[in-house]
C-alpha positions, 0 to 999 in steps of 0.5 A: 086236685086229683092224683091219677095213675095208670097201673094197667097197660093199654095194648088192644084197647079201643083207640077212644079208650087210648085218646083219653089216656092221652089226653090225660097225659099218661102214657107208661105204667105207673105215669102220674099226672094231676089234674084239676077235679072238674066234671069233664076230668071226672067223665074220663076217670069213668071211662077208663076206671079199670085202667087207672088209680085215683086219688084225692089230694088236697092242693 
């Protein structure tokens, strides 16, 4: 599992960059979501790296 935060806010981003904030279930500074490590999770991280914190967890 992963532990994703987001410590950056969105205004004036691309709106490709909003959806996968939206997809990933974040929408206020500090929101935390899990989601499952799978590729498809981890090209959107990619996407967004400079906006987000991730962390392993171990569940």
């Amino acid at each position: 599992m992963l532990n994703i935060v987001l410590i950056r806010s969105y205004i004036g981003l691309p709106d490709k960059q909003r959806k996968i904030l939206a997809a990933l279930g974040l929408k206020k500074i500090r929101d935390s979501v899990k989601h499952a490590d799978n590729k498809a999770v981890r090209g959107m991280i990619n996407k967004i790296s400079h906006l987000i914190a991730v962390e392993k967890t171990a569940e």
